[in-house]
C-alpha positions as CSV (number, residue, x, y, z in Angstrom):
1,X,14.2,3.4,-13.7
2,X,11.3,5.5,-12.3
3,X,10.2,3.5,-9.0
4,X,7.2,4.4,-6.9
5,X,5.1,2.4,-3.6
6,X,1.6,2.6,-2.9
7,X,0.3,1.9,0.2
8,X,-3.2,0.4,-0.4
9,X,-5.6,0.5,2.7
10,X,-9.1,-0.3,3.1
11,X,-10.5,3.2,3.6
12,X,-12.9,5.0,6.2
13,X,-15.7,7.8,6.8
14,X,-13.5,8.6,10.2
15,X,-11.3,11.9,9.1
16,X,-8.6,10.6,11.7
17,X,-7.9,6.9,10.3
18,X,-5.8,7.6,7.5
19,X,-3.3,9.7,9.9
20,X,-1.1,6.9,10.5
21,X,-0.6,5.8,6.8
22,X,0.0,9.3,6.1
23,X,3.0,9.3,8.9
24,X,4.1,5.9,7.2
25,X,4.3,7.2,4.1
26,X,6.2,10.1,5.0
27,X,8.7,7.6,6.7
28,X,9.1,5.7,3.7
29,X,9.8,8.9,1.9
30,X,12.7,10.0,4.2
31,X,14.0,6.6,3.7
32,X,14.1,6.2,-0.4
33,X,14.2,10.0,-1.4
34,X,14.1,9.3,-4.6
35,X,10.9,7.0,-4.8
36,X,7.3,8.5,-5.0
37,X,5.0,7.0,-2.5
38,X,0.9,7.3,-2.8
39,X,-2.0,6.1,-0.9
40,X,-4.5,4.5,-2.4
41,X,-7.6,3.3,-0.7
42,X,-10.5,0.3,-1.5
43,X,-13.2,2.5,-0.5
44,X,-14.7,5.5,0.9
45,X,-11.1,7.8,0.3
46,X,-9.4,8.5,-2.9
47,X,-7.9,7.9,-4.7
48,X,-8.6,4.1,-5.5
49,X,-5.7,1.9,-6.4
50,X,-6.5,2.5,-10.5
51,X,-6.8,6.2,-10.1
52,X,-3.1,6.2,-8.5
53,X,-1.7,3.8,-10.4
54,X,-2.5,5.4,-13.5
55,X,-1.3,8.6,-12.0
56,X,2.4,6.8,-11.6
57,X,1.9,5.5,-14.9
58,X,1.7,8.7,-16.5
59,X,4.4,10.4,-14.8
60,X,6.6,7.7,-16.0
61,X,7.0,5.6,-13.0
62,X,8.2,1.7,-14.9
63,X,8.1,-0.4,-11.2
64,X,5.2,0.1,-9.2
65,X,5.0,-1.8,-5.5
66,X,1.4,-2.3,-4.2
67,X,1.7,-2.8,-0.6
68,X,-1.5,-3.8,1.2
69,X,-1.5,-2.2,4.5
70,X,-3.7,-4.7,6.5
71,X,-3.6,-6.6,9.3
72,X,-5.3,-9.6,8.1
73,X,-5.8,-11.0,4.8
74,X,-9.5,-11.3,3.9
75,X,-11.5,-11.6,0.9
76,X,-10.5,-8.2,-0.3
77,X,-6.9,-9.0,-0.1
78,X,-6.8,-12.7,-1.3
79,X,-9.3,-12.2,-4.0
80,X,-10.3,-9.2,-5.0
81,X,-6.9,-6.9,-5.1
82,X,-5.2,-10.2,-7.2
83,X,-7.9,-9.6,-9.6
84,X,-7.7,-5.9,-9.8
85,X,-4.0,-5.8,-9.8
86,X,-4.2,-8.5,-12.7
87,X,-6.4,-5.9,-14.7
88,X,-3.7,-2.9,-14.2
89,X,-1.0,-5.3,-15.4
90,X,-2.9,-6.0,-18.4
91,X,-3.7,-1.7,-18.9
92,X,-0.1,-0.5,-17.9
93,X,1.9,-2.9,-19.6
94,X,5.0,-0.4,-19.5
95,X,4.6,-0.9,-15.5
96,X,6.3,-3.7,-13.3
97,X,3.6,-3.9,-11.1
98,X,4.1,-6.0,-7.9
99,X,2.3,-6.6,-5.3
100,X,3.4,-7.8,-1.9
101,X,1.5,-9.4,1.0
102,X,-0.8,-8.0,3.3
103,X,1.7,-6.5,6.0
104,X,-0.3,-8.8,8.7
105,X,1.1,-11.7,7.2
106,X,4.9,-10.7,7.7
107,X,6.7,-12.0,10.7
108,X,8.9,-8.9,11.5
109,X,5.5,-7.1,11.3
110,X,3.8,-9.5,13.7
111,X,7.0,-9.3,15.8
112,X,7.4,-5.2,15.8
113,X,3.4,-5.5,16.7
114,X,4.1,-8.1,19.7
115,X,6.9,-5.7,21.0
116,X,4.6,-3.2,20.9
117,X,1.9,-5.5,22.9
118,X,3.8,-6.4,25.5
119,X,5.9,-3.2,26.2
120,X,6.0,-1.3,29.5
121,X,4.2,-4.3,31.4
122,X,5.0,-4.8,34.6
C-alpha cells in the first residue's frame, strides 16, 4: 500500500518561515524511506491541502496522514480543516485519509518543547 504524510501549516508572506517544516520534512523522510511526504499550507504558500492531496491521489498514494503542524488548535484546526478533510474523503474515496491532531496538543510535543524551554538555564 502506497503511504504518504502531509504536513499542513498555516502559511506566511515571510520567505524564511517555512524552513523549519522543510527540515522536518526531510527528517521524516530519512526516517520512513519509503513514504512520500508534502507540505501543504492554509494560505499564502502552495500548495493548499486539496492541491497535494490530489497530487498523492494521483500518483497512487491509498493512506494519506494529514498532520497539522500547529501549536495551538484554533478555529482553523477545529473547524475548518474537519470540514475540508471531510470534502477530500468524499472526492478521493480510493484514499484512507486521516488526520491527526494539531501537534500542540500532543504531550511528548509539549514535553520535547518544555525541554527545549528550560535548557541551558542556570
Amino acid at each position: 500500500m502506497k503511504q504518504a504524510i502531509i504536513l499542513f501549516g498555516h502559511g506566511s508572506r515571510e520567505a524564511r518561515w517555512i524552513e523549519p517544516f522543510e527540515r522536518l520534512a526531510a527528517r521524516i523522510r530519512k526516517r520512513l524511506p519509503g513514504i512520500a511526504v508534502r507540505l501543504a499550507f492554509l494560505e499564502l504558500l502552495s500548495p493548499d491541502l486539496p492541491a497535494a492531496t490530489a497530487e498523492l491521489a494521483a500518483a497512487g498514494v491509498q493512506w494519506l496522514r494529514v498532520v497539522p503542524v500547529f501549536i495551538g488548535a484554533g478555529g482553523h484546526v477545529r473547524t475548518g480543516l474537519p470540514a475540508l478533510i471531510e470534502g477530500l474523503r468524499r472526492q478521493y474515496p480510493a484514499v484512507t485519509l486521516e488526520c491527526v491532531a494539531a501537534v500542540g496538543e500532543d504531550d511528548e510535543v509539549l514535553e520535547a518543547l518544555a525541554v527545549y524551554c528550560v535548557r541551558d538555564l542556570p
